[in-house]
Backbone as ProteinMPNN parsed JSONL, in Angstrom:
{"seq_chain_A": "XXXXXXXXXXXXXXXXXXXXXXXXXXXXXXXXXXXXXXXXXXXXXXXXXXXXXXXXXXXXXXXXXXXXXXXXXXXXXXXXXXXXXXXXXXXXXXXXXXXXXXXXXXXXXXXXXXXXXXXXXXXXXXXXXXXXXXXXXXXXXXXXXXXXXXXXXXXXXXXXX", "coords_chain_A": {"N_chain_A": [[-4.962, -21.593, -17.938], [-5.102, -25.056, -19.519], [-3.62, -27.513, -18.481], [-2.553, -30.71, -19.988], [-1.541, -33.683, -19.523], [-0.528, -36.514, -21.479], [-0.582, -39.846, -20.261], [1.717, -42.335, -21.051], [2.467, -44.393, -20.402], [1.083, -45.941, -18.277], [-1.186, -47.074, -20.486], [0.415, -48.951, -21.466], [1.785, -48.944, -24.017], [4.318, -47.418, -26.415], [4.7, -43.797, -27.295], [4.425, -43.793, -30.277], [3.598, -46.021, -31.309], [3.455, -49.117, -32.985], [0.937, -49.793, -33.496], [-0.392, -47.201, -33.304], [-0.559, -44.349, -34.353], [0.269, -40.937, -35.691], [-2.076, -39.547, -36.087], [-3.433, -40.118, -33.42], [-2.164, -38.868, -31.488], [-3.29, -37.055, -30.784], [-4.966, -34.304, -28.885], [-7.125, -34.614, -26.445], [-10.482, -34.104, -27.115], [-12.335, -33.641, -24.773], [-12.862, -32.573, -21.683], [-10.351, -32.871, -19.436], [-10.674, -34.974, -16.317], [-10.317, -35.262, -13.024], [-10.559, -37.98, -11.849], [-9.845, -39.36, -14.11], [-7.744, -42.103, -15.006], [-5.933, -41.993, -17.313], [-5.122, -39.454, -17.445], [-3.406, -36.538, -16.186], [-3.967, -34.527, -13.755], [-3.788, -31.309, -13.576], [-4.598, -28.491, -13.033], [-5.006, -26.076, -10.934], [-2.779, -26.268, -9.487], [-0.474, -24.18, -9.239], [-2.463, -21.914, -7.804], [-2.448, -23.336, -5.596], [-0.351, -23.363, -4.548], [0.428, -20.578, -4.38], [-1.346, -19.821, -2.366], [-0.373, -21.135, -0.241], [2.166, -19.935, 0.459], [1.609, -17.187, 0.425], [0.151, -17.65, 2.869], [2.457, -18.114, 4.162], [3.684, -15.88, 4.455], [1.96, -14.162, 5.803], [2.228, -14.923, 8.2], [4.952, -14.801, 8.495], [5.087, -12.181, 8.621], [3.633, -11.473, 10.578], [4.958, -12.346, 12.829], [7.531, -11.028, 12.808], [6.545, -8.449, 13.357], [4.849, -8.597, 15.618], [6.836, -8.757, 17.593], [8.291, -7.154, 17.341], [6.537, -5.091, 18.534], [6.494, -6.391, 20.89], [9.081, -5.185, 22.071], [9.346, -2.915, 21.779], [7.043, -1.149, 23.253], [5.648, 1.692, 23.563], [5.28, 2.019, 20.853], [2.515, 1.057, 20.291], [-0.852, 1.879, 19.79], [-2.474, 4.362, 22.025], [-4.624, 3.435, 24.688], [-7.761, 3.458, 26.773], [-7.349, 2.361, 30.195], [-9.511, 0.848, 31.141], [-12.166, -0.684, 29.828], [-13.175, -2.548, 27.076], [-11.443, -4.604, 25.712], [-9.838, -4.575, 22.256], [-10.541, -7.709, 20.16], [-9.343, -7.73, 17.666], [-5.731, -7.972, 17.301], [-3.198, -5.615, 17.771], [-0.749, -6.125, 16.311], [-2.246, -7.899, 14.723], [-3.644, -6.152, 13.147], [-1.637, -4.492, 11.729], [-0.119, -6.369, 10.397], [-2.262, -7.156, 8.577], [-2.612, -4.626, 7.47], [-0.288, -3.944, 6.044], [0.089, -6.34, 4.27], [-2.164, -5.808, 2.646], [-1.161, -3.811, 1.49], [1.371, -5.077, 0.189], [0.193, -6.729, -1.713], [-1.111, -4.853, -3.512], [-3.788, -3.926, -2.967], [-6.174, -1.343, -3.139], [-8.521, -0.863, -2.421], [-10.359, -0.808, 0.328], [-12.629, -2.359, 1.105], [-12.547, -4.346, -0.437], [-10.142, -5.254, -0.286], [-10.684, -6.517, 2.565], [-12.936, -8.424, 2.207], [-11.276, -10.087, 0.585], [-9.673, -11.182, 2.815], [-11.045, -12.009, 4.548], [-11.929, -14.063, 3.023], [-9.69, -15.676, 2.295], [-7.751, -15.391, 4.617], [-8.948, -15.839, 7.04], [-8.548, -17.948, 8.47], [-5.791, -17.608, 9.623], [-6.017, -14.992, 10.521], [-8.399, -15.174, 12.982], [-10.492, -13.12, 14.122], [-12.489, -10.553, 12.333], [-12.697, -7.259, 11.574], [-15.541, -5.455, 11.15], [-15.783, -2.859, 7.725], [-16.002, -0.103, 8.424], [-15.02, -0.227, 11.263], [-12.417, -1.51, 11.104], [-11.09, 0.748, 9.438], [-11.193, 2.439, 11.533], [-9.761, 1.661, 13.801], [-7.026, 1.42, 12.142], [-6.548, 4.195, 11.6], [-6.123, 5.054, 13.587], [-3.651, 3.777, 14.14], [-1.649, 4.528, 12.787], [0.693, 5.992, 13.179], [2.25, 3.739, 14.132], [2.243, 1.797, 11.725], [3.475, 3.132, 10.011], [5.897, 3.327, 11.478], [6.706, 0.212, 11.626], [6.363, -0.31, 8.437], [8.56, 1.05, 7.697], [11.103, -0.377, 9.212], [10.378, -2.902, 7.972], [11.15, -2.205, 5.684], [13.994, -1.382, 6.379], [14.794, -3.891, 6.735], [15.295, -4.952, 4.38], [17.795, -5.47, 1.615], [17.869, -3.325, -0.441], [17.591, -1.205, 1.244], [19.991, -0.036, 1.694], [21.231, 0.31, -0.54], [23.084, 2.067, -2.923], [21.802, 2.714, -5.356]], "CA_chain_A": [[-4.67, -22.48, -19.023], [-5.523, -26.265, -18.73], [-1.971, -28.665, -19.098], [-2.876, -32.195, -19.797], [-0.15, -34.772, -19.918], [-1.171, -38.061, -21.446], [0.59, -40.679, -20.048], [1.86, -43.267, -22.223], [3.313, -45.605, -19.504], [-0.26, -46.338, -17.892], [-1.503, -48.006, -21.491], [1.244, -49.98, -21.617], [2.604, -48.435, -25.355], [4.549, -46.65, -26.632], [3.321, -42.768, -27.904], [4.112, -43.912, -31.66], [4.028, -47.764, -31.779], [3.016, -50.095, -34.598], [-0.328, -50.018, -33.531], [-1.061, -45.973, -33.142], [-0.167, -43.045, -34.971], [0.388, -39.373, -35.574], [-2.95, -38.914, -34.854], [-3.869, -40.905, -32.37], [-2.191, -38.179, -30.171], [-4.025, -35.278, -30.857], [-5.053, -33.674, -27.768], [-8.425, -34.928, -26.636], [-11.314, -33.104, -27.043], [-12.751, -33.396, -23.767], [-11.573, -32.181, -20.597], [-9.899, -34.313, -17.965], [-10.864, -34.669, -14.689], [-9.604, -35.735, -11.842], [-10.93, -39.689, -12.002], [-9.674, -40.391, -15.323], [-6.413, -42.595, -14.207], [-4.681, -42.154, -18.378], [-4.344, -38.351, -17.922], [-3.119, -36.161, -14.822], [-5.146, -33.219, -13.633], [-2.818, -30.453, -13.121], [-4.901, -27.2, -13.209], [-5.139, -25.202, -9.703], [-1.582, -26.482, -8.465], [-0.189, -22.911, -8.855], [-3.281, -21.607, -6.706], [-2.807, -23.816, -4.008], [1.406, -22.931, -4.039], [0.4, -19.045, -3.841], [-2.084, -19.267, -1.811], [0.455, -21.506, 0.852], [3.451, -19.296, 0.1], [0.665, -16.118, 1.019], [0.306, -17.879, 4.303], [3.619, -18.09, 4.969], [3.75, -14.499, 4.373], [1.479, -13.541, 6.483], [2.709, -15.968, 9.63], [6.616, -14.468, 9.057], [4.767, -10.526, 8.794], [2.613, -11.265, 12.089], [5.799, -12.761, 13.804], [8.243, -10.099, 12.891], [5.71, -7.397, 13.577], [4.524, -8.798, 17.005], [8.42, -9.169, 17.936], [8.832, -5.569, 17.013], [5.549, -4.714, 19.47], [7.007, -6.679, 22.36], [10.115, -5.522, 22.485], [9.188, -1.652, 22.259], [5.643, -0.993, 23.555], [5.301, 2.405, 23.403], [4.751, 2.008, 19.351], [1.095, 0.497, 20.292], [-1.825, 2.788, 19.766], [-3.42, 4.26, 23.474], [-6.121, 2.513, 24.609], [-7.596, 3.378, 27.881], [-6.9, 1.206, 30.842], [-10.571, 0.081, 31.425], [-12.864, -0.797, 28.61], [-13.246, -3.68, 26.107], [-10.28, -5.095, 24.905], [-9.751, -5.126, 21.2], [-10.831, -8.737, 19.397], [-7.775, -8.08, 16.688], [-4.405, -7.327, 18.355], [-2.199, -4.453, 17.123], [-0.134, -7.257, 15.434], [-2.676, -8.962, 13.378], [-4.305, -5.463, 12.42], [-0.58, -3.617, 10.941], [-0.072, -7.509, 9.5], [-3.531, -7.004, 7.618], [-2.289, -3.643, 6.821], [1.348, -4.287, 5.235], [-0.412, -7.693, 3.413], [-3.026, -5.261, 1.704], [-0.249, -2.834, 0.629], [2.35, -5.452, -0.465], [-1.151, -7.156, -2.419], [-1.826, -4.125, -4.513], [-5.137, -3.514, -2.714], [-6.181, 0.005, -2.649], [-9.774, -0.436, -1.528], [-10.365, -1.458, 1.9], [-13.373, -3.556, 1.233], [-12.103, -5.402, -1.469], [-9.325, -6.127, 0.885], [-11.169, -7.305, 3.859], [-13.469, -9.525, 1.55], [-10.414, -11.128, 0.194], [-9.034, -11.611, 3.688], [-12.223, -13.003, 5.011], [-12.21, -15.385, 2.354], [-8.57, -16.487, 2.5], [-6.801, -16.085, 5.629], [-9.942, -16.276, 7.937], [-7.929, -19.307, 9.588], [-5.077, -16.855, 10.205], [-7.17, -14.353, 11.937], [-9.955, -15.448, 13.803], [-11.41, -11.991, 14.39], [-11.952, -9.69, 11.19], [-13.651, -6.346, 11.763], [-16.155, -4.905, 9.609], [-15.052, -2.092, 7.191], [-15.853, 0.971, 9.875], [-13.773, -1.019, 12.472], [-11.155, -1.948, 10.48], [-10.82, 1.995, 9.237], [-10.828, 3.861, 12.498], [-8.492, 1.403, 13.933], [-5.961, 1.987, 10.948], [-6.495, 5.687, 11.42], [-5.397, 5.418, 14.859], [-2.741, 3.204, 14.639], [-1.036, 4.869, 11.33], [2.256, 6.128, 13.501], [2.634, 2.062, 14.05], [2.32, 1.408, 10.746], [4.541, 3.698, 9.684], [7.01, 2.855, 11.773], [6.195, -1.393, 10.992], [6.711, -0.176, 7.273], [10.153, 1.57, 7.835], [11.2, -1.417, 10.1], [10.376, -4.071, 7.309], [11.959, -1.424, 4.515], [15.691, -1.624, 6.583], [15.599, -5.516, 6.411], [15.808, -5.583, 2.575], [18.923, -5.082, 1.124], [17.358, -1.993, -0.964], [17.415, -0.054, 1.648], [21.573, 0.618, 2.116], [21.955, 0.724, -1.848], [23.477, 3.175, -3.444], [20.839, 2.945, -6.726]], "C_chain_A": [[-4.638, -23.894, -18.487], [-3.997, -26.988, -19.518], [-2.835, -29.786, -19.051], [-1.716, -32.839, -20.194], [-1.045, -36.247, -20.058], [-0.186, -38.907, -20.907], [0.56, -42.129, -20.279], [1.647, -44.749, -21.333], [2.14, -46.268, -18.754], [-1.02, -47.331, -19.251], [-0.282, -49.005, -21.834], [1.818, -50.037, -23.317], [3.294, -47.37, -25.385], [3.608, -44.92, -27.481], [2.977, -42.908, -29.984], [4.324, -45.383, -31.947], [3.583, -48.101, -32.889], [1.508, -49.695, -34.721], [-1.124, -48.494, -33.551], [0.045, -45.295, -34.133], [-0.495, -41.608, -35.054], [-0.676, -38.928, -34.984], [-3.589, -39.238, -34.418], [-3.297, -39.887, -31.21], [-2.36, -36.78, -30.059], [-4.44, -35.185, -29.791], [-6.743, -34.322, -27.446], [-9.19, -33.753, -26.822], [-12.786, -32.887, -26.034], [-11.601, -33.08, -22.976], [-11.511, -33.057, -19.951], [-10.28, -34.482, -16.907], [-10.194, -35.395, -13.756], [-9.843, -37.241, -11.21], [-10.675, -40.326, -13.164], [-7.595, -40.635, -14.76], [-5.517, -42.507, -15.34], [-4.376, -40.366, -18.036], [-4.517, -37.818, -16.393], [-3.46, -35.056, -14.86], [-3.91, -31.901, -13.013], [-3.485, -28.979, -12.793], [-4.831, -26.99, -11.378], [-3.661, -25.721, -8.424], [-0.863, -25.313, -8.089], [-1.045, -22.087, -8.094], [-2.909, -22.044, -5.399], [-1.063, -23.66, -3.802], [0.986, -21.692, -3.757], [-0.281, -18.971, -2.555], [-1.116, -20.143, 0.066], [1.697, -20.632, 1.223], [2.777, -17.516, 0.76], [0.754, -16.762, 2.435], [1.74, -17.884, 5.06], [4.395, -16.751, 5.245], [3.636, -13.66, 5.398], [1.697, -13.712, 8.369], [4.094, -14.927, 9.612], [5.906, -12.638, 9.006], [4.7, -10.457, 10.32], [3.445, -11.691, 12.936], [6.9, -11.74, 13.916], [7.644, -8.696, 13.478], [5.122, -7.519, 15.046], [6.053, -9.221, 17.869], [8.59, -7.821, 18.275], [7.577, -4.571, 18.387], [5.98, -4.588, 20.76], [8.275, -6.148, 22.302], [9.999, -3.251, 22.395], [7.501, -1.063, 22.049], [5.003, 0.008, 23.076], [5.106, 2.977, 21.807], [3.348, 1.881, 19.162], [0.525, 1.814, 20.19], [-2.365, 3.064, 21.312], [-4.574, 3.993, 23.062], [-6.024, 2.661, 26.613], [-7.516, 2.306, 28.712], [-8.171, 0.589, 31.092], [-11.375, 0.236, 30.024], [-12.368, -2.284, 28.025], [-12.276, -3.907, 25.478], [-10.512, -5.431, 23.314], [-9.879, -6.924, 20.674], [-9.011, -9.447, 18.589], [-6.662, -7.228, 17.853], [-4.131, -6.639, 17.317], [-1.577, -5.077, 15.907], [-0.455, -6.937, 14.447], [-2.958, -7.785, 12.287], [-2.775, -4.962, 11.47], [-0.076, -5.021, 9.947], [-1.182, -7.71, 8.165], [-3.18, -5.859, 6.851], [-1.376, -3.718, 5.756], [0.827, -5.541, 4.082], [-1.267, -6.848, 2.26], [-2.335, -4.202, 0.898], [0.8, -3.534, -0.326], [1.283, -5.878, -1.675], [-1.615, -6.314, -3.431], [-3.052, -3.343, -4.486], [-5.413, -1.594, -2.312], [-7.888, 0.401, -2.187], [-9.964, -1.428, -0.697], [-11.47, -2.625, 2.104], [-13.252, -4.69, 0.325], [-10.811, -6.298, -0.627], [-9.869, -7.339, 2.224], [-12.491, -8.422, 3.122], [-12.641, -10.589, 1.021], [-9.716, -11.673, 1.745], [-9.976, -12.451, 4.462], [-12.2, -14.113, 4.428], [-10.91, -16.071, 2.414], [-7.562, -16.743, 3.718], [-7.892, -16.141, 6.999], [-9.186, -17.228, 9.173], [-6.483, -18.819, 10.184], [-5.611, -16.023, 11.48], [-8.98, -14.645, 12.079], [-11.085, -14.536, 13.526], [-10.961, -11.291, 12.836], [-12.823, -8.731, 11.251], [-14.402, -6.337, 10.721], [-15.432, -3.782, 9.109], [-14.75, -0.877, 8.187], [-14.418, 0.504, 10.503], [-12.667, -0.585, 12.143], [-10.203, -0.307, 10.349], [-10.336, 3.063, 10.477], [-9.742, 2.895, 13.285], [-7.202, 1.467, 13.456], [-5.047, 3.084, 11.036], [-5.287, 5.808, 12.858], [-4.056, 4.624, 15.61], [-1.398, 3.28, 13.588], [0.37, 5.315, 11.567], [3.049, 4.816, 13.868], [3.12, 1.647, 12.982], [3.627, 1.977, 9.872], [6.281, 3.214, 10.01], [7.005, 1.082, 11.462], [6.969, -1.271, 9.395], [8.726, -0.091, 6.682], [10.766, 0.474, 8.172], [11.588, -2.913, 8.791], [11.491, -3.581, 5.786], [13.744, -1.835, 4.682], [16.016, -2.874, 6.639], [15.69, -6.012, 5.455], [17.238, -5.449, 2.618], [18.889, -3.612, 0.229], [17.459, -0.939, -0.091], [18.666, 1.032, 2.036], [22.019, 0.555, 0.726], [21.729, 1.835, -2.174], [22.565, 3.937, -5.19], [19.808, 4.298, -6.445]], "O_chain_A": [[-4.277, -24.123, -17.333], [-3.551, -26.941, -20.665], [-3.744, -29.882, -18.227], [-1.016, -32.498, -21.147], [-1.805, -36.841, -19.293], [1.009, -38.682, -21.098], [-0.279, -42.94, -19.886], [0.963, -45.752, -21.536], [2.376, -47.468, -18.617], [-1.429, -48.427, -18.868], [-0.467, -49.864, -22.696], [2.228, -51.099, -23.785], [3.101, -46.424, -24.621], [2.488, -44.845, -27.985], [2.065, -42.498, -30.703], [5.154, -45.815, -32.747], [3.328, -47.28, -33.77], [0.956, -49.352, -35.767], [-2.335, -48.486, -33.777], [1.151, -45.688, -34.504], [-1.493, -41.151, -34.497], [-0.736, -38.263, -33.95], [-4.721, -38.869, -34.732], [-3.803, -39.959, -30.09], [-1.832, -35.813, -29.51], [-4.377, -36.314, -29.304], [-7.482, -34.43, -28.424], [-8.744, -32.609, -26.731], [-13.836, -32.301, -26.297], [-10.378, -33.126, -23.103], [-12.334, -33.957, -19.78], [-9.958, -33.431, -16.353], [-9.396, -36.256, -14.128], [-9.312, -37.569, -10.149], [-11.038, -41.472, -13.425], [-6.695, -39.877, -14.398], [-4.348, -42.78, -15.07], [-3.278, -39.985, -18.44], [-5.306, -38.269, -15.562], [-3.345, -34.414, -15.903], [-3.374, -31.95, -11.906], [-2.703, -28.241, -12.193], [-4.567, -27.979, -10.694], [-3.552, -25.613, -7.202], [-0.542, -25.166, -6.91], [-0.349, -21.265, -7.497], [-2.988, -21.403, -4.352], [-0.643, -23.926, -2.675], [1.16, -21.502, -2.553], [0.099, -18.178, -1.695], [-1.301, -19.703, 1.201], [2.152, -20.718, 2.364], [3.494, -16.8, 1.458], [1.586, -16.235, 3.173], [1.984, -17.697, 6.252], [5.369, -16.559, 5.972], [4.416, -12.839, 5.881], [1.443, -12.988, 9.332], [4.321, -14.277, 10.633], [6.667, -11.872, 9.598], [5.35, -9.756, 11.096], [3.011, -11.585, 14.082], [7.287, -11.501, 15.06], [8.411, -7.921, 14.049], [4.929, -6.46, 15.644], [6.056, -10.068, 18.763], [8.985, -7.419, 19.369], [7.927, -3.542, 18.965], [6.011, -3.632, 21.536], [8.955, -7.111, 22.656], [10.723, -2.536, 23.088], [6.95, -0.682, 21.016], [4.028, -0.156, 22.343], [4.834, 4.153, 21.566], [2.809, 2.384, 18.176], [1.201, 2.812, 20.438], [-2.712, 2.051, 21.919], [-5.269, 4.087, 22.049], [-5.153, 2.347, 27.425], [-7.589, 1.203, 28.17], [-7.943, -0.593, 31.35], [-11.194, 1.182, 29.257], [-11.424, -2.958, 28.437], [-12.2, -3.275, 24.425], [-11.234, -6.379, 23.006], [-8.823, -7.442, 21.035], [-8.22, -10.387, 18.662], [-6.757, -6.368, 18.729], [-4.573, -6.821, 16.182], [-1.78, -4.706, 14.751], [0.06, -6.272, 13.548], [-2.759, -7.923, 11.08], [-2.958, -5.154, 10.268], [0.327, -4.777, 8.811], [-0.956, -8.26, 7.087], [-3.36, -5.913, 5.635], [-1.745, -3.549, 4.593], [1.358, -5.488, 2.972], [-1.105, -7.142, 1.075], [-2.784, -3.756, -0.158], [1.17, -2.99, -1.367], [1.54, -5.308, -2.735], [-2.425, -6.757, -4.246], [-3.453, -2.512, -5.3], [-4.909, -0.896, -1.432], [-8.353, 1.468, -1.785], [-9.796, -2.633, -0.887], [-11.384, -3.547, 2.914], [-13.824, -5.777, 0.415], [-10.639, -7.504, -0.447], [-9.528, -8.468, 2.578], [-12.867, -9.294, 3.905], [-13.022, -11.757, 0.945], [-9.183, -12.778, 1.65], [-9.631, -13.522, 4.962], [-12.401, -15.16, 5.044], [-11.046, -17.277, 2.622], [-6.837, -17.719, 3.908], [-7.388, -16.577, 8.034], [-9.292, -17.162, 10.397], [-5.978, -19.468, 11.1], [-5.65, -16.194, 12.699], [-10.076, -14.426, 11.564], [-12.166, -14.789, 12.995], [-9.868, -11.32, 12.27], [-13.961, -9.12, 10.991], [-14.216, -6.914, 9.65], [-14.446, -3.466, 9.774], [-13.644, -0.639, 8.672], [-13.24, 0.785, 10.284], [-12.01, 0.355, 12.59], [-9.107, -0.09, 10.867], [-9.552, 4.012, 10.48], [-8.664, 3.476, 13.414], [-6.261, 1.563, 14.243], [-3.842, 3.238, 10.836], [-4.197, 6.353, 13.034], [-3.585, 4.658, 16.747], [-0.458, 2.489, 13.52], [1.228, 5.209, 10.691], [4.279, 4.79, 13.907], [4.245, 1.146, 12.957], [4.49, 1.344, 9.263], [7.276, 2.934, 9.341], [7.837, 1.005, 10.557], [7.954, -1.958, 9.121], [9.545, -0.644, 5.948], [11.226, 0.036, 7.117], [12.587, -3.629, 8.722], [12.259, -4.277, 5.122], [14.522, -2.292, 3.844], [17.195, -3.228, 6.617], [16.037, -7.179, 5.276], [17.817, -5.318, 3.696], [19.868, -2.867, 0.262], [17.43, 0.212, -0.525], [18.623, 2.197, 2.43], [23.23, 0.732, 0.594], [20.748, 2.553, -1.979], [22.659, 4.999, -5.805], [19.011, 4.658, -7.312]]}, "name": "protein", "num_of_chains": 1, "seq": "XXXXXXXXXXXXXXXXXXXXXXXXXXXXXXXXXXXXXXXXXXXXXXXXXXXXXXXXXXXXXXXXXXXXXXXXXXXXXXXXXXXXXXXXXXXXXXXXXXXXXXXXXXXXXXXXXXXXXXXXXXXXXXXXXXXXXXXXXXXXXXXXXXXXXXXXXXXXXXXXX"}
């Protein structure tokens, strides 16, 4: 929905003076844009609050969740001792995980297309779908426990409801 606010105080009248009337402030019937200096462009301000308020989401997930890593190891998935080091860390991937569950997402490529497109600048690395899947698979007693973990720091989780 588009808000427009005219604003009076820029023409230098009032909205019902001598010189204008009733309907003189009918709504225009163009749209506004963002170079006209009598009216103020408001549309996509709630986008750009979610989509900052999402980042901050995903920063306090990937910090509580890589806290919870370091501090008891043996949660990580094995991974032999020689070979190619994973791209995504354990972290970022159960942070991608928990983000696509709190999100609503229940298909995996719809997920990782929306994460490509929005937190890209979070994580660097973003598998393809495969990837993404058999790492998941094999890191699902993490997650689990990650899930549980984030469950006992509500308050929901010691009520009696």
């Amino acid at each position: 929905m588009l808000k427009v606010q005219l604003d009076s105080s820029a023409r230098g009248m009032e909205p019902f003076g001598p010189d204008r009337t009733a309907a003189d402030t009918r709504l225009p019937t163009r749209l506004p844009s963002p170079r006209d200096p009598l009216r103020t462009w408001r549309e996509g301000i709630q986008c750009q609050c979610v989509k900052t308020e999402l980042d901050t989401l995903a920063t306090a997930l990937y910090a509580r969740i890589d806290d919870q890593l370091k501090a008891s190891p043996h949660l990580a998935p094995w991974r032999p001792a020689v070979g190619i080091a994973p791209k995504l860390s354990d972290a970022e991937l159960v942070t991608l995980a928990v983000m696509s569950a709190l999100l609503g997402y229940t298909s995996e490529r719809r997920w990782l297309r929306r994460a490509n497109r929005d937190f890209r600048r979070l994580f660097p690395y973003l598998p393809q779908q495969s990837g993404y899947n058999k790492r998941l698979r094999n890191a699902s007693e993490l997650i689990k426990h990650v899930i549980r973990m984030l469950a006992q720091d509500t308050s929901l989780w010691s009520d009696d409801v």
